[in-house]
N, C-alpha and C positions, 0 to 999 in steps of 0.2 A: 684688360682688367674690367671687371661685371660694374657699372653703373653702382652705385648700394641705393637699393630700392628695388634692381628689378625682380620682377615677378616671373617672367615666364623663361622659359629654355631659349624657343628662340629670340627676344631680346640677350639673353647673354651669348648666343652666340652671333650674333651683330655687333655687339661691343666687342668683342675677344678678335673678333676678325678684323677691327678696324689695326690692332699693331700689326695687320700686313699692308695698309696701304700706305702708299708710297706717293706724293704730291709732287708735280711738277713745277720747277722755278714758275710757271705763269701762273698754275696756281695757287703758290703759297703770296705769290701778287697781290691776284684778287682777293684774297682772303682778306690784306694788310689792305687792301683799299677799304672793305666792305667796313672790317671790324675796328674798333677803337684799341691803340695799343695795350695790349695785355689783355683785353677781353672781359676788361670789369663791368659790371655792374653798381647801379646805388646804393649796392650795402657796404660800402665803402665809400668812404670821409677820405676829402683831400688829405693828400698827407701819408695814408693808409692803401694807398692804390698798387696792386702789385706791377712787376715788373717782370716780363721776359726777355730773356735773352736768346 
């Protein structure tokens, strides 16, 4: 699925290509180390913070 916003072909076709990759248990790891759970950002207020499963 295209970003909304992008401009160019190829940006959409680098977003559309990403639902073929495929992450390995080590790194969907690292990701879970790097990132804060769920991936939020400060435009969200305690309370409001999403959740993935």
């Amino acid at each position: 699925m295209p970003i909304p916003g992008t401009r160019s072909p190829r940006r959409i076709q680098e977003n559309t290509g990403a639902a073929d990759l495929t992450l390995t248990d080590t790194e969907i790891e690292a990701i879970d180390e790097i990132l804060p759970r769920g991936c939020f950002g400060a435009r969200y207020t305690k309370g409001h913070v999403p959740v993935w499963i």
